[in-house]
N, C-alpha and C positions, 0 to 999 in steps of 0.2 A: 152436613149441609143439605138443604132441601133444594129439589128444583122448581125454578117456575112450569109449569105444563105451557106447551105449544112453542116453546123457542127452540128450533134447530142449535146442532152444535151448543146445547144449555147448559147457561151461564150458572152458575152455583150463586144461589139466592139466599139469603139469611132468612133463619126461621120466623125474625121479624117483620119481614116485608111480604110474607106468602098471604097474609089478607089484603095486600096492594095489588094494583095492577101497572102495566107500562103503560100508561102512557104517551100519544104520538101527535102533537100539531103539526099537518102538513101545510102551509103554506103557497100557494100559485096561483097565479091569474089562470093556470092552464086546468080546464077538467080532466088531461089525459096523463097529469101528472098526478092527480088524486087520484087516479082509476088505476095509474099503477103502482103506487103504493098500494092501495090496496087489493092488489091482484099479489102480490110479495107478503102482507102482513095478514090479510084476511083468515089465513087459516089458521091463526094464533089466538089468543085471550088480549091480544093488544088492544087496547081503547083507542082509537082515533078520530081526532080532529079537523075538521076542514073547516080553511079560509081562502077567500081568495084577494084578501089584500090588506094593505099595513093595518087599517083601522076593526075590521075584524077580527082581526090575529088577536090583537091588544085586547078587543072584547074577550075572548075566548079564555085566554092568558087570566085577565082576574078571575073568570066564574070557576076556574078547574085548575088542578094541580098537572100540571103538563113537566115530563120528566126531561122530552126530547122535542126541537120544534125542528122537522126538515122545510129546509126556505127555499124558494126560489131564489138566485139571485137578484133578478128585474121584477120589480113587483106595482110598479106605476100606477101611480106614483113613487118615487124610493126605489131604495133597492134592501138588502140583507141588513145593512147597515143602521137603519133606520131602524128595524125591529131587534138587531143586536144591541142597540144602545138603550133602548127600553127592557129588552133581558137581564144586561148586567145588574140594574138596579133593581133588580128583584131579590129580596131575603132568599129564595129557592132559587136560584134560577137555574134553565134548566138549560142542557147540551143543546148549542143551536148547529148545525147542519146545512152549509150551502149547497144550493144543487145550481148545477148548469151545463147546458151543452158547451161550454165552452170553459170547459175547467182545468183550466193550463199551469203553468209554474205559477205563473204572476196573482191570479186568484186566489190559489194554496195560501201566496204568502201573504197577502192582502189579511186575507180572512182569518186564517189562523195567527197574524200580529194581532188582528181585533179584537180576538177573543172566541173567536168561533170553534167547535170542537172540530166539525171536517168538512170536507169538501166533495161530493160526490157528482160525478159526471154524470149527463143524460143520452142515451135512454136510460134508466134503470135497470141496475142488476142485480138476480135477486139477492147472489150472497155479499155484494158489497153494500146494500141498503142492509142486510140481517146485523154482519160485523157493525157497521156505522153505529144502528142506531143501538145495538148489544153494547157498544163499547161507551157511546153517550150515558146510555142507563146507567152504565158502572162507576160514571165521574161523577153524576148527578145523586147518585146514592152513597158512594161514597163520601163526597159533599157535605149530606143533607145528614147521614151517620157523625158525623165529627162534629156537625153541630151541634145536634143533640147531647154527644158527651162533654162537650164545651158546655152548655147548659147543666146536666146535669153536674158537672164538675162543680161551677156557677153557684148553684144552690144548694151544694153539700146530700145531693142524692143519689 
């Protein structure tokens, strides 16, 4: 197996995927939630995304293949819910990610009943944003791997 370059603690990436890259929509009304994101991801090959509200997300979301989207939870209008509902129907879709300073049991359960891959408290840390969105990337390719042999199974190739 080959690694991706610039991932801490690096995940073992399929020799398929090494002309990819990861992928990250951040999501927040907040600029200091983009800044540290990318104060944790910057020094990697990760592509990242900003938006800072539901109707931009959604823009973003068609023009690019987005693997991982970290959400604010309050995103106001809306909240996580509103662009998790637009996630699931996507043919890709990708590991969604709540964030909030207030990320208690009840949120956990909330978000991950919805559908959401995790939940990560604010401020940001940097090795639970690396595992989170490591671990999103791996359901999301995973995924997006099975479909493919679903397809090709499909056409006898």
């Amino acid at each position: 197996m080959r690694m991706h370059p610039g991932i801490e603690n690096k995940l073992p990436i399929p020799v398929t995927y090494i002309t990819g890259v990861l992928t990250v929509l951040s999501v927040s009304p907040l600029d200091e939630d983009h800044s540290s994101l990318k104060a944790v991801v910057g020094h990697s090959s990760w592509r990242l995304f900003e938006a800072h509200n539901l109707s931009s997300s959604l823009e973003l979301l068609q023009k690019h293949d987005v693997s991982v989207v970290l959400c604010e939870r309050d995103l106001l209008p809306g909240t996580y819910i509103d662009l998790l509902e637009h996630i699931i129907a996507k043919p890709n879709a990708p590991s969604l990610i709540v964030a909030s300073r207030l990320a208690d049991d009840r949120l956990w359960a909330e978000a991950l009943n919805l559908g959401a891959w995790d939940v990560l408290a604010k401020p940001f840390h940097r090795s639970e944003v690396l595992r989170s969105v490591k671990s999103g990337w791996q359901r999301w390719h995973d995924q997006s791997e099975g479909r493919n042999r679903q397809k090709m199974t499909a056409t006898g190739t």
